[in-house]
N, C-alpha and C positions, 0 to 999 in steps of 0.2 A: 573429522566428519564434516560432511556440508550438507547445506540446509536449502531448501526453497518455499517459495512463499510467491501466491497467486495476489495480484494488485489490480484494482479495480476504482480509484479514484485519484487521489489525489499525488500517491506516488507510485502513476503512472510515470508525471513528471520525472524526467532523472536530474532535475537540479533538487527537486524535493527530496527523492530520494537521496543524494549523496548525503542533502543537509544530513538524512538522519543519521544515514550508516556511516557519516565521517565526522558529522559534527560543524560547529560552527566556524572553527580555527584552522578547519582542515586546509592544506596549501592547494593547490589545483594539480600539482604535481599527486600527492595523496588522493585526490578526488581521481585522477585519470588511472591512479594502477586499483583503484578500486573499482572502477567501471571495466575495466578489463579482466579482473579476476572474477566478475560476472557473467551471467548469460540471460538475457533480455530475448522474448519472444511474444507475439501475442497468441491468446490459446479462448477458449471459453470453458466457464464456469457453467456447466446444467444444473437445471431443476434450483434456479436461482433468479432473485428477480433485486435490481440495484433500484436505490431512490433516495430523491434531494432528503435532506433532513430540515426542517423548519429551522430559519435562521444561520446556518451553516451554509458555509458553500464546498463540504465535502460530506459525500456519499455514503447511505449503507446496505448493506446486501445482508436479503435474509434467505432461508431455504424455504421455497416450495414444495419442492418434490413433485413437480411438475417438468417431466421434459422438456417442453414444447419453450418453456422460460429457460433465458441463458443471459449471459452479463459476457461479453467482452474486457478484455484487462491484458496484463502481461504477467508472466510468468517468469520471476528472477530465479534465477539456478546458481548453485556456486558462494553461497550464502557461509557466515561463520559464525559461529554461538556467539558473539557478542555483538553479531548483526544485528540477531533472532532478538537478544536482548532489546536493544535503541528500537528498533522493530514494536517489543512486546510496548515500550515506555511511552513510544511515539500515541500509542493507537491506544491507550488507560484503557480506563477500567467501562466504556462502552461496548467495547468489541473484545471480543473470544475467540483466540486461535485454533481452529480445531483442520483434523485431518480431509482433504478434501480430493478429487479425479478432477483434474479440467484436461479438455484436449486441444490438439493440438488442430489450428486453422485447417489448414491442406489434407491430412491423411487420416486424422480424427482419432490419432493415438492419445491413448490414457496416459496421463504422468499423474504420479504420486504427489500430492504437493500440500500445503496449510492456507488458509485464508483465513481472515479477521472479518468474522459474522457481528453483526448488529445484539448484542443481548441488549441494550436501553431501553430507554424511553417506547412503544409504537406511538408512541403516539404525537411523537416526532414526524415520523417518517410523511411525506408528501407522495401525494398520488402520481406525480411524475416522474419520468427518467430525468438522472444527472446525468449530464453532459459535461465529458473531458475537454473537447474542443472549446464549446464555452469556457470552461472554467481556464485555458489558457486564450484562447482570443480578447476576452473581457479584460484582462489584467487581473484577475483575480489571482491567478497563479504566484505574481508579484510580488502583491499588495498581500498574499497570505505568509511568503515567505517574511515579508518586510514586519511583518504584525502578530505572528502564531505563538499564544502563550502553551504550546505543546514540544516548541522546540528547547524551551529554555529546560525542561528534564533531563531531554533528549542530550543536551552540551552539555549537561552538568554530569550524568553517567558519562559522558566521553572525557572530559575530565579528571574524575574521580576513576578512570582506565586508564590514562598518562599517568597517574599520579601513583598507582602501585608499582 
């Protein structure tokens, strides 16, 4: 079965995302047949509105239910349940996978797909839009890889899956 999953912050990045879906040990030979057994497009999210979160320098998206609001993101296809897992581990117990319609740029086709919704904090959330270009032009991107106490789950399930 495969799985897709709409992204809208921080693994937009594909070094982030491999981090998750490969892990920290993963070789770059693993990283490449896993980007390849993907499919990466950008789509929009309606009736949805993305924002900095105090302190953090990654994003969360709640629902409006307002058309006229949309989040840009990418749309990974070709996903496999122990994606969906590093996926669930990566993003704790903030965010809620739930079933979602983003469409597609150019023709504005509906795909079926899950996003990770903000249940925390509001009062977190900042009045402004997060920015992806920011968050890689700044080096944050880096500097989050180099520092994110959310990866060390993330390797420790991928681990504890070599190890069965």
């Amino acid at each position: 079965m495969s799985y897709s999953a709409f992204f809208y912050g921080s693994l937009m990045s594909e070094i982030v995302l491999l981090r998750v879906l490969c892990g920290a040990a993963a070789s770059d030979h693993d990283k490449t047949l896993k980007l390849k057994s993907i499919q990466l497009k950008f789509t929009l999210l309606k009736g949805h509105k993305r924002f900095s979160l105090t302190g953090e320098d990654y994003p969360a998206v709640i629902q409006t239910g307002d058309e006229q609001d949309s989040v840009k993101g990418i749309l990974c296809q070709g996903l496999e349940l122990k994606d969906i897992k590093a996926l669930d581990c990566f993003e704790g117990e903030d965010y809620k996978r739930v079933a979602t319609l983003v469409s597609t740029i150019d023709d504005k086709t509906l795909i079926d797909t899950e996003v990770y919704i903000w249940i925390g904090d509001k009062n977190l959330l900042l009045g402004k839009e997060w920015s992806f270009d920011y968050f890689v032009s700044s080096g944050k991107e880096q500097k989050w890889l180099d520092e994110r106490c959310e990866f060390y789950d993330v390797d420790n399930l991928h681990i504890t899956e070599k190890e069965k």
